[in-house]
C-alpha positions as CSV (number, residue, x, y, z in Angstrom):
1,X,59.6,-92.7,151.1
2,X,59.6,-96.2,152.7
3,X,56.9,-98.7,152.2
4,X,54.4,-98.5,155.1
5,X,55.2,-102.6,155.8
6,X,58.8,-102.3,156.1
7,X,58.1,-99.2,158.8
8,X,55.9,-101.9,160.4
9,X,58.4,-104.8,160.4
10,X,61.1,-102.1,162.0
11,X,58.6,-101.4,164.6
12,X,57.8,-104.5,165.6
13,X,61.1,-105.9,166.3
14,X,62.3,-102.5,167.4
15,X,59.2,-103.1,170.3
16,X,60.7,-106.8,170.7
17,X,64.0,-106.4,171.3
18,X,63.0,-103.4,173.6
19,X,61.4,-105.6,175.6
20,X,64.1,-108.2,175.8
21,X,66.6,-105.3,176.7
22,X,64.3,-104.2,179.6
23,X,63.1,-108.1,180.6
24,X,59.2,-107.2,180.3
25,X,56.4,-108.8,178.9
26,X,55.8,-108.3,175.0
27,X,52.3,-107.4,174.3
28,X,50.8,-107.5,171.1
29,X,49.2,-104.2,171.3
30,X,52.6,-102.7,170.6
31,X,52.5,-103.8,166.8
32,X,50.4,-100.4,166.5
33,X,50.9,-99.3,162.4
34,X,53.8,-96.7,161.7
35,X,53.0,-94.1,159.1
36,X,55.3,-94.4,156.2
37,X,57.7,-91.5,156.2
38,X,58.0,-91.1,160.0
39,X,61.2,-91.2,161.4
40,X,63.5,-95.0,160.9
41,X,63.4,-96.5,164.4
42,X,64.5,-100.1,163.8
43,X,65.8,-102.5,165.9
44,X,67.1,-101.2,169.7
45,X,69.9,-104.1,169.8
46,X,72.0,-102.8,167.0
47,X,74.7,-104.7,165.5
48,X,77.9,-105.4,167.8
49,X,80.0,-107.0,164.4
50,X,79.5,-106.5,160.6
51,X,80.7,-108.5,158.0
52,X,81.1,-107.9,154.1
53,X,80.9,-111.3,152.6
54,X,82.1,-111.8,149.4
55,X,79.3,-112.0,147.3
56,X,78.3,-108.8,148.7
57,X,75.9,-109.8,151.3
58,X,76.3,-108.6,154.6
59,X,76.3,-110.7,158.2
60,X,75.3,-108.8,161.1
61,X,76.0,-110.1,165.1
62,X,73.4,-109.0,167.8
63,X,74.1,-110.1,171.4
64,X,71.5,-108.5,173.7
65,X,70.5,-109.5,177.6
66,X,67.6,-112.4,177.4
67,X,66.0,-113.4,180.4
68,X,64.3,-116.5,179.9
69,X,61.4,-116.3,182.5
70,X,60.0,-114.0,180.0
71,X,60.8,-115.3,176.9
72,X,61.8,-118.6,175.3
73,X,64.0,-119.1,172.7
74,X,61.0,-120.9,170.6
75,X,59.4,-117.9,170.8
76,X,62.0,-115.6,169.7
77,X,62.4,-117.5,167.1
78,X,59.0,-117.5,165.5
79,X,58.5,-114.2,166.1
80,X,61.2,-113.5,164.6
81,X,61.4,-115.8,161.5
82,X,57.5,-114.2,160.5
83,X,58.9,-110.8,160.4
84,X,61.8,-111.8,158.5
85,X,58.9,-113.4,156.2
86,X,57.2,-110.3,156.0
87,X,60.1,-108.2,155.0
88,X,61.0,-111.0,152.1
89,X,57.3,-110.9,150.7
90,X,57.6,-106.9,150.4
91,X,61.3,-107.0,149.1
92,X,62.0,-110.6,147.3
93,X,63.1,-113.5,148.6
94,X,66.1,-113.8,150.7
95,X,66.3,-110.0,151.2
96,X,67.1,-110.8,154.9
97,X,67.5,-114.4,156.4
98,X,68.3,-115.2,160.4
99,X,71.8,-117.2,160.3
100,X,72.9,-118.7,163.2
101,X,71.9,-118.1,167.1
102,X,72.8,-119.7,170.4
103,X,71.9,-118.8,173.9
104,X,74.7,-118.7,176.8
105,X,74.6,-117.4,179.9
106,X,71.5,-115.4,179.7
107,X,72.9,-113.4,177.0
108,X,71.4,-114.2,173.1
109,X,73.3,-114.0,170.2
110,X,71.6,-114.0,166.6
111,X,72.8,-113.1,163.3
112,X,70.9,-112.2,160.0
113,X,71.9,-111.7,156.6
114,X,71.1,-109.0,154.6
115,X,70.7,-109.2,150.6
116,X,72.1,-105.6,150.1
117,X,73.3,-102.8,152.3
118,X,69.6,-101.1,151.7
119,X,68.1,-104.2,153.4
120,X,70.3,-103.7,156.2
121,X,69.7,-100.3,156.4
122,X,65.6,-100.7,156.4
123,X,66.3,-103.1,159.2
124,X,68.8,-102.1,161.5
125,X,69.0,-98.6,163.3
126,X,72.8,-97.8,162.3
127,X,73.9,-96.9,158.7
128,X,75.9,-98.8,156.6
129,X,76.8,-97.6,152.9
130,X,78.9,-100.4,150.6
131,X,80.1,-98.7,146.9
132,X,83.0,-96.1,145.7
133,X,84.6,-93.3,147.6
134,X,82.8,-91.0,144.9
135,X,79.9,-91.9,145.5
136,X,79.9,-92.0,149.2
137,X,81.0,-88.3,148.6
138,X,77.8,-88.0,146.2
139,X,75.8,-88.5,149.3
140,X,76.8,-86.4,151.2
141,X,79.1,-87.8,153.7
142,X,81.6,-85.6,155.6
143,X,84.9,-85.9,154.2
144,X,87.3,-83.2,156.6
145,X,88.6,-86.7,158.8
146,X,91.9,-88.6,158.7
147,X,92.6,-92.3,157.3
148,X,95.4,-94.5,158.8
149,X,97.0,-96.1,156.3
150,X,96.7,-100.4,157.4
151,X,100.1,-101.3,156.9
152,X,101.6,-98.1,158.8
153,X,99.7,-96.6,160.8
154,X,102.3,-93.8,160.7
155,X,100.7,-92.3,157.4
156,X,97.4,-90.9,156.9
157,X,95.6,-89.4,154.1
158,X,92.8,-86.5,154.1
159,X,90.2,-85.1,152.4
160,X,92.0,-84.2,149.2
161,X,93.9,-87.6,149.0
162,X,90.7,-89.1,149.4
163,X,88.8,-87.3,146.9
164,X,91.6,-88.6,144.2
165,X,90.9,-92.0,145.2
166,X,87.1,-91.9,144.0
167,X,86.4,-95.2,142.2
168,X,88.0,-97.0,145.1
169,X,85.7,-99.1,147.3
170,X,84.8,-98.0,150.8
171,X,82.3,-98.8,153.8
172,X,81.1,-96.3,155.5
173,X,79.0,-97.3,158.9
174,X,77.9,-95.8,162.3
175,X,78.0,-96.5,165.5
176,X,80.3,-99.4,167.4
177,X,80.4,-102.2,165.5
178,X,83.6,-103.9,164.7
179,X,83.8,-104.8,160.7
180,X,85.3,-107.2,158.5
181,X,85.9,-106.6,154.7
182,X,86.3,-109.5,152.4
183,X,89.9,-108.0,151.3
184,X,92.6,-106.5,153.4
185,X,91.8,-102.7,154.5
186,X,94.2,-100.1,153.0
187,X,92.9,-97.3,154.8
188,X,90.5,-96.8,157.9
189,X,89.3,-94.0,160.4
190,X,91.2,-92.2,163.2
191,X,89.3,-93.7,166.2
192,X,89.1,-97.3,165.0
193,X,91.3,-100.0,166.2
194,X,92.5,-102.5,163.9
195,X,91.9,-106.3,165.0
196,X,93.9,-108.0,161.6
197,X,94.7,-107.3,157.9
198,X,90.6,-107.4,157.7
199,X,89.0,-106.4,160.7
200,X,88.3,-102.9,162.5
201,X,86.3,-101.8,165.5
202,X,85.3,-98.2,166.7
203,X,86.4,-97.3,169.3
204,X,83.4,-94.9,170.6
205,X,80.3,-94.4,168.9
206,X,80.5,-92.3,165.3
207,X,80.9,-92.4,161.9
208,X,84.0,-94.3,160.3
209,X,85.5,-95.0,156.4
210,X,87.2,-97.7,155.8
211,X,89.1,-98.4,152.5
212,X,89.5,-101.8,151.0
C-alpha cells in the first residue's frame, strides 16, 4: 500500500496539470486528501520522452498546452517545486528533482528526474519497470509478443527466446513515450519505431520491451 502523502502529491499535480490541459482556474479546494490504497491517478500530462541515464536515474519530458492568462510560469514553478519538496521529505532527498523547463509558443515543456524507476512510477501515470528479463517475467508481464532484433530488423525473437535470455537487462514501459537507453538496444517491440542505435518510440499507445 502507498503512503497516504505520496497519493496526495499525485493528486495534486494530477489536479494541476488537469487544469493546465483544460486552461481553467486551479482552485485550492482540489488538494482534497486521497485515501491511501485507492486507485494511482498521477499526473494527466504523462511523459512524451524517457531517458535511462547512466547512473540509473531516469529523465522524463512533459510538453502540455499552457495558456498564460491563467497561469504564470512563476507560479508553475513554485507549485511545483513544493510538491517535489513534499515527495523528497517522504522518500529521501533527491527522490525526484524538476530539470530543465522553457516555455514556447504557448506550449510548456518541463522535465524531472527521478531517483529510481519506483519514484517515477509513484509520480507519473504510465509504468515503467528498469531490471532483468527474469524478473520482469517474475512480475507478471505478458511475454506471447515479438522482438525486432536492432541491427536487422529482419529477425525477431519470441517468448521462448526471451525466456533464455533472463539476466539480460530490459525496460518495460507503457503508453507513447519515445525512450532512450544508456547502451545500444539489441532487441525492442513490434510496434515501436527505432529513431538511432539508442532511441525507440511507440508507435500507438501499449505496452513495449526493449532489450539493451
Amino acid at each position: 500500500m502507498k503512503e497516504e502523502s505520496t497519493m496526495n502529491i499525485k493528486r495534486s499535480l494530477n489536479t494541476f496539470f488537469a487544469a493546465v490541459v483544460m486552461a481553467v482556474v486551479f482552485t485550492a479546494c482540489s488538494f482534497g486528501n486521497k485515501p491511501a490504497g485507492s486507485e494511482k491517478t498521477g499526473l494527466k500530462a504523462t511523459a512524451s520522452s524517457i531517458e535511462i541515464l547512466g547512473d540509473g536515474r531516469i529523465k522524463a519530458g512533459i510538453n502540455e498546452t499552457f495558456t498564460e492568462s491563467y497561469y504564470d510560469v512563476n507560479e508553475l514553478l513554485a507549485m511545483v517545486n513544493g510538491e517535489l519538496a513534499d515527495y523528497n521529505a517522504a522518500h529521501g532527498a533527491e527522490s525526484i528533482t524538476l530539470g530543465d523547463y522553457s516555455l514556447e509558443n504557448g506550449v510548456m515543456y518541463m522535465s524531472f528526474v527521478f531517483k529510481s524507476a519506483d519514484d517515477y512510477n509513484n509520480y507519473m501515470p504510465d509504468e515503467l519497470y528498469l531490471g532483468t528479463v527474469q524478473g520482469a517475467y517474475d512480475k507478471g508481464y505478458d511475454f506471447n509478443r515479438s522482438l525486432y532484433k536492432a541491427s536487422a530488423s529482419e529477425n525477431s525473437i519470441g517468448k521462448k527466446d526471451l525466456l533464455e535470455r533472463g539476466s539480460d537487462r530490459i525496460a518495460v514501459l507503457t503508453g507513447t513515450s519515445s525512450i532512450k537507453l544508456p547502451d545500444k538496444i539489441d532487441y525492442y517491440s513490434q510496434g515501436m519505431t527505432m529513431t538511432d542505435k539508442y532511441t525507440v518510440t511507440p508507435d500507438a499507445n501499449g505496452i513495449y520491451f526493449v532489450l539493451y
